[in-house]
C-alpha positions as CSV (number, residue, x, y, z in Angstrom):
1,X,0.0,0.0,0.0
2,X,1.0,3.6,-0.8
3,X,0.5,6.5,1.1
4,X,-1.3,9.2,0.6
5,X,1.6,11.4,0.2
6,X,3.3,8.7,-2.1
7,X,-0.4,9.3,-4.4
8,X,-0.5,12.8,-3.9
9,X,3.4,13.2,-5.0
10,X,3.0,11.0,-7.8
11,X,-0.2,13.1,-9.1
12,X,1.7,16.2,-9.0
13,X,4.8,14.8,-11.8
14,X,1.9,13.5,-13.8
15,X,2.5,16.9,-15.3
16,X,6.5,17.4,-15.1
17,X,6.3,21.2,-16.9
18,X,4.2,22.2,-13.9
19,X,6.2,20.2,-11.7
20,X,9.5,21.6,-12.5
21,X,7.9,25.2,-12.1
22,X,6.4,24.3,-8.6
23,X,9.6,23.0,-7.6
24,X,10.4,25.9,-5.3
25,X,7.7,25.8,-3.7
26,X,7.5,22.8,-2.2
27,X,8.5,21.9,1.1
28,X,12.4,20.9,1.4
29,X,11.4,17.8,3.6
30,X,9.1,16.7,0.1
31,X,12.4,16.5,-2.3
32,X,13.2,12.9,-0.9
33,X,10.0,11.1,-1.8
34,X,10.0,12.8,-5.3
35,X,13.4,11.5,-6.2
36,X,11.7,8.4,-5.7
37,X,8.9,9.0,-7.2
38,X,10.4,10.6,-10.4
39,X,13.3,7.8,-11.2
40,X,10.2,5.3,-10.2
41,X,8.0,6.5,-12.9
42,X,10.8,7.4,-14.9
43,X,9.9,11.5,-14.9
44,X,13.4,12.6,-16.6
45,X,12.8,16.3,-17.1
46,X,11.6,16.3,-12.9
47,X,14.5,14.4,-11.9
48,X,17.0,16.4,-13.8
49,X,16.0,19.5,-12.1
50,X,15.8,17.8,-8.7
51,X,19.5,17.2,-9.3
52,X,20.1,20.6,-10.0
53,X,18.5,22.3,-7.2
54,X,18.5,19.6,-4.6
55,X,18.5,21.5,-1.3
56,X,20.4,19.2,0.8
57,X,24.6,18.7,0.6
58,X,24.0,14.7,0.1
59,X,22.1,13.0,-2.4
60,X,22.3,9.6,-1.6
61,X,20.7,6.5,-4.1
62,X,20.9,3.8,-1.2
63,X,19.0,6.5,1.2
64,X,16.4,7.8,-1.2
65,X,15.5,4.2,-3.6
66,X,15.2,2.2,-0.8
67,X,11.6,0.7,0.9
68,X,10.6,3.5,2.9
69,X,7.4,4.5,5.0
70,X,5.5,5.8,1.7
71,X,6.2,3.2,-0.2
72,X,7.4,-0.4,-0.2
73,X,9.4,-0.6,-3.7
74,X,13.3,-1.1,-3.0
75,X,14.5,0.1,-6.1
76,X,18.5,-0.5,-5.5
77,X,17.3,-4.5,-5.4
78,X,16.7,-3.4,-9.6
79,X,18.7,-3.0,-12.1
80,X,17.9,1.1,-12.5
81,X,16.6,2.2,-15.8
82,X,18.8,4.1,-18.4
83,X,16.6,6.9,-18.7
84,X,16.5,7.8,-14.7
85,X,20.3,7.6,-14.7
86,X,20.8,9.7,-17.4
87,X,18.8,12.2,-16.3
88,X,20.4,11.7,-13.0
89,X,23.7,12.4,-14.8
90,X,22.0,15.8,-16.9
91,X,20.7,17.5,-13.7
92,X,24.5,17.0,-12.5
93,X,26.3,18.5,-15.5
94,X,23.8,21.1,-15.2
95,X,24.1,21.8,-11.7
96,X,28.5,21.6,-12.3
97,X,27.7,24.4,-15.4
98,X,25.8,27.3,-12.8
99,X,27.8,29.7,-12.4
100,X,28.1,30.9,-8.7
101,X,27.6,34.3,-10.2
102,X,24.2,32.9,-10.9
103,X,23.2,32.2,-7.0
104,X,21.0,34.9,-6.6
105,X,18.9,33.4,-9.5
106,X,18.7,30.1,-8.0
107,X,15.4,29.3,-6.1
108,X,17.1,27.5,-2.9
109,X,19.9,28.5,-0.9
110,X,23.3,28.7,-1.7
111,X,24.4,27.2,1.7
112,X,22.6,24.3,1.5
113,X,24.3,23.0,-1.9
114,X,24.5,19.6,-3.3
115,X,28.3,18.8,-1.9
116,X,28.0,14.6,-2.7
117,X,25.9,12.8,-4.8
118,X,26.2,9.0,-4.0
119,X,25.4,6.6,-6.4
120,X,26.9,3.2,-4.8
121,X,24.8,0.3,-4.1
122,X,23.3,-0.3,-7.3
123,X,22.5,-3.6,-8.4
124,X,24.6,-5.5,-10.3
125,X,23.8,-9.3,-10.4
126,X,25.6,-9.6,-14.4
127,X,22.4,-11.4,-15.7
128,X,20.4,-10.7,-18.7
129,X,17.9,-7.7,-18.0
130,X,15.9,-5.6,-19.9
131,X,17.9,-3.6,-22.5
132,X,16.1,-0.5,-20.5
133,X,18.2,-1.0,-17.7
134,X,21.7,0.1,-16.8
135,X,24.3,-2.1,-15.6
136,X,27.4,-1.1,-13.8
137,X,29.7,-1.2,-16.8
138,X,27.2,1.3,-18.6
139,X,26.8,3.4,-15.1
140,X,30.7,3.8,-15.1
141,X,31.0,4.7,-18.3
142,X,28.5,7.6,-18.4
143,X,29.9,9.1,-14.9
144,X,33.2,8.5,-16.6
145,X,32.1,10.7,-19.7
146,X,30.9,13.4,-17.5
147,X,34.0,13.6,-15.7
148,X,35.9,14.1,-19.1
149,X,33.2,16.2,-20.5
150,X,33.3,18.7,-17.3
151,X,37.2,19.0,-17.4
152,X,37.1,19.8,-21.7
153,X,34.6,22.5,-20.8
154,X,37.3,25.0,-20.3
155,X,38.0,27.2,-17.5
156,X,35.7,30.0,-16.0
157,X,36.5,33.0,-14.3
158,X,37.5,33.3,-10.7
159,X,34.1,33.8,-8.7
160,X,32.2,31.6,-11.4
161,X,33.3,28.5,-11.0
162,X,30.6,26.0,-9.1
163,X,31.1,24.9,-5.9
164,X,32.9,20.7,-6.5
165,X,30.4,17.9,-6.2
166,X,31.8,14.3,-4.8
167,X,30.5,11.9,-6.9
168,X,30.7,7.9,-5.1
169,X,30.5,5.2,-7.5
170,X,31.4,1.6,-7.7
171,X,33.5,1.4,-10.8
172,X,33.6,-1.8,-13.2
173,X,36.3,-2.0,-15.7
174,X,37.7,-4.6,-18.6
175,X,40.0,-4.3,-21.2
176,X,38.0,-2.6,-23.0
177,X,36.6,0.6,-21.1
178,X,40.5,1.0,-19.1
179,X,41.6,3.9,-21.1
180,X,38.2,5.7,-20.8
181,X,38.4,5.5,-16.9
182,X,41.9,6.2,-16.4
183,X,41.1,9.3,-18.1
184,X,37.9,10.2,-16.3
185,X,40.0,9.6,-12.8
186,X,42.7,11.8,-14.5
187,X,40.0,14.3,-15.1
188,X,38.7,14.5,-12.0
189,X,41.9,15.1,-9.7
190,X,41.1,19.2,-9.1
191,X,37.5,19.2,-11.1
192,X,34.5,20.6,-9.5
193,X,33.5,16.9,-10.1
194,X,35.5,14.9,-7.9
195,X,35.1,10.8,-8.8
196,X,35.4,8.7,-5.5
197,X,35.6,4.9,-6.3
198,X,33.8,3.0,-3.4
199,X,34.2,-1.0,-5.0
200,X,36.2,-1.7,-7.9
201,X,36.1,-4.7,-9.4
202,X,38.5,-5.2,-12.7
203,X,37.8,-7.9,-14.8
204,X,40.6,-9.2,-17.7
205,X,43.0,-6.6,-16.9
206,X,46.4,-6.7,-17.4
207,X,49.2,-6.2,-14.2
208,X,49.7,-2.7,-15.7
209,X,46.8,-1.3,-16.0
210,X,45.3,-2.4,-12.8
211,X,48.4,-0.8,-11.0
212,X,47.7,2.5,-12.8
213,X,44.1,2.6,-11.8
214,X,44.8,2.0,-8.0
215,X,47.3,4.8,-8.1
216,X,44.8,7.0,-9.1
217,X,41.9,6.1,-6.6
218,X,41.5,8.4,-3.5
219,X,42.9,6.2,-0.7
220,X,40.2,7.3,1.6
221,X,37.0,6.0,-0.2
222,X,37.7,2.8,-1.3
223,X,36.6,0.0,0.6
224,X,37.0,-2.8,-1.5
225,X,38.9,-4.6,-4.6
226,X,38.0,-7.3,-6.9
227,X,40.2,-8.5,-9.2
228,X,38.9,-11.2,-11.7
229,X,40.0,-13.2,-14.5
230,X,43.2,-11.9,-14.5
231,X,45.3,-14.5,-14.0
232,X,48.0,-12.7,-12.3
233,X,50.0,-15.2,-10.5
234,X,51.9,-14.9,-7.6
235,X,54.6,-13.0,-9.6
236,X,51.5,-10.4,-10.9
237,X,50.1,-10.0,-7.5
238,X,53.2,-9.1,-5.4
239,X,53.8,-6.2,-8.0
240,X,49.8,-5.3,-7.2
241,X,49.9,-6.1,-3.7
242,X,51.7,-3.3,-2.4
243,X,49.5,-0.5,-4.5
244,X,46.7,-2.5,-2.7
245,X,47.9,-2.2,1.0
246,X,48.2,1.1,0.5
247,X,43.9,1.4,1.1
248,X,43.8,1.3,4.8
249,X,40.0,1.8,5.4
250,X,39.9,-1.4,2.9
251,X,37.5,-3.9,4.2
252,X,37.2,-6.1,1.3
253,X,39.7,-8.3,-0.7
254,X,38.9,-10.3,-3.0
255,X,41.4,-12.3,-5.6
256,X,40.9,-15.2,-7.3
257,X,43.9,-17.9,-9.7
258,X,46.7,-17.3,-6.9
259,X,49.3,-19.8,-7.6
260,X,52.8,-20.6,-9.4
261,X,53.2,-23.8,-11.0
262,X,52.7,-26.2,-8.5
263,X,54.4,-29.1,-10.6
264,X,57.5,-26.9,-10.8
265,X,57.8,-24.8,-7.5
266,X,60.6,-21.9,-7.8
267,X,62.4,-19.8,-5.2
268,X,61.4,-16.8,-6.6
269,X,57.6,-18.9,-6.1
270,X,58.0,-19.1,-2.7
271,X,59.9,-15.4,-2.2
272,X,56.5,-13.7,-4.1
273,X,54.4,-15.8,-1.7
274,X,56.2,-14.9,1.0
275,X,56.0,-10.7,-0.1
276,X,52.5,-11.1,-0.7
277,X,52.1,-12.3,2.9
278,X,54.5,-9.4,4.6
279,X,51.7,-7.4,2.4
280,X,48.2,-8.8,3.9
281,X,49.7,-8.1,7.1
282,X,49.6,-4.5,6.2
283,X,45.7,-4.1,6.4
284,X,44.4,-2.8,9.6
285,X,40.8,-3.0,8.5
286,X,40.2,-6.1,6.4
287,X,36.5,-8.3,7.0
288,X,36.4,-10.4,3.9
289,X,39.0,-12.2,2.0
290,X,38.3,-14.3,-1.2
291,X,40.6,-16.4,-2.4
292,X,38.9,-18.3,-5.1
293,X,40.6,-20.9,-7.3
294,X,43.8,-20.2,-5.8
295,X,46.6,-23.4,-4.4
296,X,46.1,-23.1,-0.8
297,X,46.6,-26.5,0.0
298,X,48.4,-26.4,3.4
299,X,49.7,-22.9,3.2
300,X,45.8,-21.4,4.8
301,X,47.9,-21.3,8.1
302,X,50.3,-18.8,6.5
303,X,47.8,-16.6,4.8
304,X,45.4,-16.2,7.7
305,X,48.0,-16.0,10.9
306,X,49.3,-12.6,8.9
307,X,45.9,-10.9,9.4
308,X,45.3,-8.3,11.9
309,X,42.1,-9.0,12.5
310,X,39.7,-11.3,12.4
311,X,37.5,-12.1,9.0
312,X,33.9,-11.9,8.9
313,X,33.7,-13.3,5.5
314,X,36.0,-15.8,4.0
315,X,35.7,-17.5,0.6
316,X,37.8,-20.3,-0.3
317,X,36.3,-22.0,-3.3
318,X,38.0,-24.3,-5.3
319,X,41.3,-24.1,-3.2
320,X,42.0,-27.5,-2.8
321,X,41.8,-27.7,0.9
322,X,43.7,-30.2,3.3
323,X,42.7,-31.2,6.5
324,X,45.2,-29.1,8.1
325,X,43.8,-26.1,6.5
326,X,40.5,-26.8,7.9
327,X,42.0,-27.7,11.2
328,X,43.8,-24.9,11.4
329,X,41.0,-22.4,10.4
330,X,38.9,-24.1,13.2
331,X,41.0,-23.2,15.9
332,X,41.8,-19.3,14.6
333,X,40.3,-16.2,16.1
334,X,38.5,-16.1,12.5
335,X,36.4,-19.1,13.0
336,X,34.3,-17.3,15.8
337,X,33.9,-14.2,14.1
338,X,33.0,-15.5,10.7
339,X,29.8,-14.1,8.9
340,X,30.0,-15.8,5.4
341,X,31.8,-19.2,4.4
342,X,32.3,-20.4,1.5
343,X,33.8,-23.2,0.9
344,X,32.8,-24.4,-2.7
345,X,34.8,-26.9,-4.9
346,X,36.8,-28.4,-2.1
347,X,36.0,-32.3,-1.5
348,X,34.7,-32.5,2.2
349,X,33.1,-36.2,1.7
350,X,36.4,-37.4,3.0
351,X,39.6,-37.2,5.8
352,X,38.2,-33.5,5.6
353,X,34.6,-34.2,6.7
354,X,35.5,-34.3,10.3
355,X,37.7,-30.9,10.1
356,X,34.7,-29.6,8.5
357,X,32.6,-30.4,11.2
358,X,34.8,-28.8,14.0
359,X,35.1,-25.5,11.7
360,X,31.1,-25.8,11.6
361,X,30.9,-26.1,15.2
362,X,33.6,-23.4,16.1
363,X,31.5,-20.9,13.8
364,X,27.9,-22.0,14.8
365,X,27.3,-18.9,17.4
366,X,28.3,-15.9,14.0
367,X,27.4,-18.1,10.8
368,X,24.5,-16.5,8.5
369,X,25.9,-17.5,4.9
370,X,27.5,-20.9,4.1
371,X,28.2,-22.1,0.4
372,X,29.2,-26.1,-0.1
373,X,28.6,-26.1,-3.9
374,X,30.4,-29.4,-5.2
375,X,32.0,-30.4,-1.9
376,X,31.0,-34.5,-3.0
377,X,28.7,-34.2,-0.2
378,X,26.4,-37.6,0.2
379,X,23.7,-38.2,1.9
380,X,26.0,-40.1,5.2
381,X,27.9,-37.1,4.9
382,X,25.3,-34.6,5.2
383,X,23.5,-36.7,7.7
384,X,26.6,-36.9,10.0
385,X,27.0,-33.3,9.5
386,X,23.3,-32.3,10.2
387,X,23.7,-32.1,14.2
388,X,26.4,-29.3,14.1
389,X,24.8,-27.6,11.3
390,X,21.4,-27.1,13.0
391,X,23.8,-25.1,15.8
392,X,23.7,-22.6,13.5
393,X,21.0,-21.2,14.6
394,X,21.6,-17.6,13.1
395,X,22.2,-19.4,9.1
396,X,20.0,-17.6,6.8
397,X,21.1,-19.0,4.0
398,X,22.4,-22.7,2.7
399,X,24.3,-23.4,-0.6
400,X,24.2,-27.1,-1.5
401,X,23.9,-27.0,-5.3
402,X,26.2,-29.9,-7.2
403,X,26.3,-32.2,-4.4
404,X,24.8,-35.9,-4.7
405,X,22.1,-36.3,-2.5
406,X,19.0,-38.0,-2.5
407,X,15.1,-37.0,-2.2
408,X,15.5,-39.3,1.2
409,X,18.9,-36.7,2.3
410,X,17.1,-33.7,1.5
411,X,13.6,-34.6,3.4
412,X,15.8,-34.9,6.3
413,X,17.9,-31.6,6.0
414,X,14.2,-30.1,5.6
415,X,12.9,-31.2,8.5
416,X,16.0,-30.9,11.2
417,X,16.4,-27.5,9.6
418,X,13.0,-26.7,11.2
419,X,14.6,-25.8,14.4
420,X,16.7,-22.9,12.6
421,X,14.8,-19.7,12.7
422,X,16.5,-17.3,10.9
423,X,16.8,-19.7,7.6
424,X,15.4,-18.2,4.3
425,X,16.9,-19.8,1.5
426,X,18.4,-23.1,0.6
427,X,19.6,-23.5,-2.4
428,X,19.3,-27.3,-3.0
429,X,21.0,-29.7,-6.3
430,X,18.7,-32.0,-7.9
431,X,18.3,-35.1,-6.2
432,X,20.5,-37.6,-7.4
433,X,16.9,-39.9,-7.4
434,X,15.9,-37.9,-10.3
435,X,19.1,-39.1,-13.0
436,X,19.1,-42.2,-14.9
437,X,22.4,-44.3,-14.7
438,X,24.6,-42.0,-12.6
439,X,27.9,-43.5,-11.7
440,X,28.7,-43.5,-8.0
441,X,30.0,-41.6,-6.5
442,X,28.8,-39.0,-9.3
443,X,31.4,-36.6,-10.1
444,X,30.5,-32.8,-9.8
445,X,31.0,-32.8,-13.9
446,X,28.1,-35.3,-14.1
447,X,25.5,-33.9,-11.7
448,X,25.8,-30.3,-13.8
449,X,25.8,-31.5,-17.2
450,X,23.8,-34.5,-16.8
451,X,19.4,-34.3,-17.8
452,X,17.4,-35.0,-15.6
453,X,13.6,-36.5,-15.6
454,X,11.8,-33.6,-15.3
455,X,8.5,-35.4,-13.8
456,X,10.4,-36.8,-11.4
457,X,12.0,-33.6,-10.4
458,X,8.4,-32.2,-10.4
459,X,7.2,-34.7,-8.0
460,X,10.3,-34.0,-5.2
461,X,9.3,-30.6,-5.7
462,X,5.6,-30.7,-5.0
463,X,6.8,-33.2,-1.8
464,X,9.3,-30.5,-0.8
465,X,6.7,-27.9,-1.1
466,X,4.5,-30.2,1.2
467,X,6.5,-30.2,3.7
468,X,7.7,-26.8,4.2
469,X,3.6,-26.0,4.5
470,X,3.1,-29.2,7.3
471,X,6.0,-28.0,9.4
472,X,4.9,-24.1,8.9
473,X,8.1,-22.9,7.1
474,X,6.1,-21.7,3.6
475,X,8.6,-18.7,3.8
476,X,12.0,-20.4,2.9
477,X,13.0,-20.8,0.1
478,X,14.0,-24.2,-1.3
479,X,15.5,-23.7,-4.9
480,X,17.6,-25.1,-7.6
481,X,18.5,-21.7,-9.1
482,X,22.5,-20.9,-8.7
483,X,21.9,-17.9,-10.6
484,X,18.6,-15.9,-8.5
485,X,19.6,-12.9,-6.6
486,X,20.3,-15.0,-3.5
487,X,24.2,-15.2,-2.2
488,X,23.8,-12.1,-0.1
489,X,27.2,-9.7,-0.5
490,X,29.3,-9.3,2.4
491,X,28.1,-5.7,3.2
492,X,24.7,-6.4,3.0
493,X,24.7,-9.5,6.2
């Protein structure tokens, strides 16, 4: 249900000529719910000028688009539409191009100007969505014109310049759109348009370039680094490293392909590993750590013992895990503080099953997100598992996608999972009951590329749905999709 202010605010941008003219007299305490309103209904001529005269010195996206009192539409969980940014982006340039000469002209005071416009938090889940929409490649690359655009405008005369805006993004960047940033962050250093990088994440980007772009990021805003698909090595990272270290508010790190050539160790191998360890023990502030598809087989004692802190959120998929490393991890001051596990790809089914299970039970009291995707997990495993795991009684939610269990396995997960209250989605594979001629023990490769009898599936489905209505628990979620917006971030637990 809407208010009746919500109605009453959307009634008056029905007409956006009047709207725009009416502007200044409106209450300041009203310009809130009609940035919502207008990037709702997409009203681009009304939200450009509430850019350029917005009354308050922070325009925030994650205070103004989320579910709020009036109305219960969380527009950051979308993928915002192209028109609402743009307009967004218009009603900045404008704003940047008003003289301060110009002031007295203005209908709201100078004093209260727009100092930072905050556009973080966006969604950005990288699935298909309507070509109307924006993703966060497109989102950078339009503040990234701006910022170019503002500094080829020229310069003004003293007096007439407009007071600098701080814009906060999170910035994506490939091979492809690496020349246009670097430029845009070039542009910015002494603009009236000052880009602030919250998250980066670089994707296919070569030791080089990501070097250059972390020397020009402001060392107070950003918070975290993602580094994809970039294959750097343990040679490529302890050049990046350092430039990383240098971000001491960084809470979140995440690298993935960390290795030399295990079949041919080196001592320059082991003196890069050994650097890039004298460098994690440089951050003050770190919470999560991601170390996905990296060789940490009997070295996670090494990486986690140079941490300041302990992690809230650790990711360790496909790492090829020993029993030491889970042992190890266990016993750490990380184990009782963690938030988020994930421990994907590594084979728990055997001398790591019982390691498991103590790392389970140290975390039990903090745990809210735990991934096991392809962890060879069998129905004895899970069963001899299920005691500790119902300890953690704060889970929310369960990743168990690509492991072969049974309709039987799963019917008992469902029902000792009753006694966790907080749970809200498990994400489930299709029971191995449901396959014609698996091999045993199925290999991961098999479970995901294998069909599947679809009426049978539809039958363990309608019995799953069953009983999640007998035992009262309609509201979790019991799904097969890997790719839903359901693996909840770090900074959102």
């Amino acid at each position: 249900m809407h208010t009746l202010v919500f109605l009453s605010t959307r009634q008056v941008l029905q007409c956006q000529p009047a709207a725009c003219q009416a502007l200044p007299l409106l209450p300041r305490e009203l310009f809130p719910l009609l940035f919502k309103v207008a990037f709702m209904d997409k009203k681009t001529v009304v939200l450009r000028e509430l850019v350029h005269t917005w009354p308050f010195p922070l325009l925030s996206f994650q205070q103004l688009l989320q579910e709020c009192a009036h109305c219960s539409r969380a527009l950051l969980q979308e993928r915002p539409s192209t028109e609402s940014m743009q307009a967004v982006i218009l009603g900045l340039t404008a704003r940047l191009h008003t003289p301060e000469t110009e002031a007295g002209t203005q209908p709201l005071c100078r004093k209260h100007a727009l100092r930072v416009l905050d556009m973080t938090g966006l969604l950005d889940d990288g699935v298909e969505q309507d070509p109307g929409t924006m993703s966060m490649w497109d989102c950078t690359a339009a503040v990234a014109r701006t910022c170019i655009a503002q500094q080829q405008g020229g310069t003004v005369e003293p007096g007439q310049a407009p007071l600098p805006v701080e814009v906060r993004v999170d910035l994506r960047v490939n091979r492809a759109s690496y020349a246009f940033l670097r430029e845009a962050l070039r542009s910015s250093v002494g603009s009236p348009l000052r880009l602030c990088c919250r998250d980066l994440r670089a994707e296919d980007l070569p030791m080089r370039n990501t070097v250059a772009l972390l020397q020009l990021l402001d060392s107070g805003c950003l918070r975290r680094v993602d580094l994809r698909f970039n294959n750097l090595g343990l040679r490529g990272l302890s050049v990046i490293i350092p430039h990383v270290a240098r971000f001491q508010h960084l809470a979140s790190l995440r690298l993935h392909y960390v290795h030399g050539d295990s079949r041919q160790p080196s001592v320059d191998g082991e003196d890069n590993f050994r650097y890039f360890l004298a460098q994690m023990g440089r951050f003050t502030c770190l919470r999560e750590l991601s170390m996905g598809s990296s060789l940490l087989s009997g070295r996670l004692d090494q990486l986690l013992s140079t941490l300041q802190s302990p992690l809230e959120s650790l990711e360790l998929a496909f790492c090829a895990l020993l029993p030491e490393d889970l042992r190890f991890l266990a016993r750490s001051p990380h184990a009782v503080h963690l938030k988020k596990l994930d421990l994907s790809g590594n084979d728990l089914s055997g001398s790591q099953l019982e390691p498991f299970q103590g790392l389970l039970q140290a975390a039990a009291a903090t745990l809210l997100h735990l991934e096991l995707t392809e962890c060879q997990l069998a129905d004895t495993q899970l069963l001899s598992t299920l005691p500790v795991l119902t300890r953690c009684a704060s889970l929310r939610y369960l990743g168990l996608y690509g492991n072969p269990l049974s309709m039987a396995g799963l019917k008992e997960l469902l029902r000792d999972s009753v006694v966790q209250a907080e749970l809200r989605t498990v994400v489930h594979p299709f029971p191995v009951d449901c396959y014609e001629g698996l091999p045993w023990p199925p290999p991961a490769s098999v479970l995901l590329e294998a069909s599947i009898n679809e009426e049978k599936f539809a039958r363990v489905e309608a019995e799953l749905h069953q009983l999640l209505l007998a035992s009262g628990r309609a509201h979790v979620l019991w799904t097969t999709d890997i790719y839903g917006r359901l693996a909840a971030d770090y900074f959102s637990l």
